[in-house]
N, C-alpha and C positions, 0 to 999 in steps of 0.2 A: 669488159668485166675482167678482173684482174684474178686470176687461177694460182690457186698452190702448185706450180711445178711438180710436185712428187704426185700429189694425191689428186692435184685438181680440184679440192673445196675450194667455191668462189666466198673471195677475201670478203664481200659484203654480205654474207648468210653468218657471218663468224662473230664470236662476242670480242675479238683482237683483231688490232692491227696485221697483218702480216709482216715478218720481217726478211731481209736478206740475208741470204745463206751463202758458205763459200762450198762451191761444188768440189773442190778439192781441199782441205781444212790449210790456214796459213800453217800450223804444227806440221803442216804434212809439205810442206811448201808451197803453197798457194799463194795469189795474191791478190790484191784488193780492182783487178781488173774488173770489166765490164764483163768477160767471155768465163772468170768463174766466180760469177755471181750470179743466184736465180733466190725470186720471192719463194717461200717457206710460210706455211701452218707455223703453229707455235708447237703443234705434235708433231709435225715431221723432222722440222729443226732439232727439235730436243732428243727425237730418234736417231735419226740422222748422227748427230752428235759428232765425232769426228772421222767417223766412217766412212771408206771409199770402196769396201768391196765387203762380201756376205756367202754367205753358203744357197745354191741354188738346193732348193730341197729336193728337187727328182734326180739329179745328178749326183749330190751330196762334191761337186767339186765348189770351189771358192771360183766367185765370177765379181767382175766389177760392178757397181750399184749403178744404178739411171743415172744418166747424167744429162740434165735437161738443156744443156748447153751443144753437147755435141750427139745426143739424141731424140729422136720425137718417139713421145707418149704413145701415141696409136702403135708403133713396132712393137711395142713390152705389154702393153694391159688394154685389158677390156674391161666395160662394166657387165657384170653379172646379177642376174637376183634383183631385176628389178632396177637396176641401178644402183644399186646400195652397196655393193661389195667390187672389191676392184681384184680381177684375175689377174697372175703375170702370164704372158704366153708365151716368153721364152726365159730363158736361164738368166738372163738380167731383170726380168721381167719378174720373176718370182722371189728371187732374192731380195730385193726391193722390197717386194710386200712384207717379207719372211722379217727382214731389216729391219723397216719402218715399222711395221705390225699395220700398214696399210687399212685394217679389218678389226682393227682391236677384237684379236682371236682372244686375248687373252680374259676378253670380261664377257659376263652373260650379255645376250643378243640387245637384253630392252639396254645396257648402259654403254654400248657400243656404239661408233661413229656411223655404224651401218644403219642406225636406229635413226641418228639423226639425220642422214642422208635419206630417208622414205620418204622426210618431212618435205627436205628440201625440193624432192623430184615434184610436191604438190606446190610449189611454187612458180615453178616453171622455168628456175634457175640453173636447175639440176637436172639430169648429165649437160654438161659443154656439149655443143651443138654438133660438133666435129668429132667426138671422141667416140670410137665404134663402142657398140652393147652386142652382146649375145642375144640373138632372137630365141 
């Protein structure tokens, strides 16, 4: 099953393709290698945009973003809430969410990613088998 690297949405619950993303943006000097290259949401790419680092919200210092290339998802985020909401648990880990809007804090709960990820957990597709949750 092929996972959004940032968020984790599996690419076949999704109404798009997913696409590749440069973990370092080419503007930032990046290049079209295999090692900063990782599949992308159409929401995390467009977040994502050409950002490489964000403001940790408990520190308030500026930390580097996930970089799914030279880190694993379990060190930064957990699921929470059922599975619908993704925590950072550390300073990259939060920033990331804060970044990406991981949780579309910004819209009420029913138009929210979190809304659509409840559905998915009754599929059976949702959470990734590997990806810790909060008990």
């Amino acid at each position: 099953m092929y996972l959004c690297e940032y968020c984790h949405s599996p690419e076949i619950l999704s109404a798009s393709r997913f696409t590749i993303e440069h973990t370092i943006p080419k503007c930032l000097g990046g290049d079209d290698g295999f090692d900063n290259l990782a599949l992308a949401c159409r929401r995390c790419n467009e977040r994502k945009y050409n950002f490489v680092s964000a403001v940790d919200p408990d520190t308030e210092q500026i930390v580097n973003i996930f970089n799914p290339r030279l880190q694993k998802w379990a060190d930064h985020f957990i699921w929470t809430n059922g599975a619908t909401e993704i925590k950072g648990t550390t300073a990259i880990g939060r920033a990331t969410c804060n970044r990406l809007d991981l949780n579309d804090l910004r819209y009420p709960r029913t138009d929210s990613i979190c809304n659509t990820r409840s559905y998915w957990c009754k599929t059976g597709l949702h959470p990734p088998k590997d990806d810790p949750c909060e008990s």
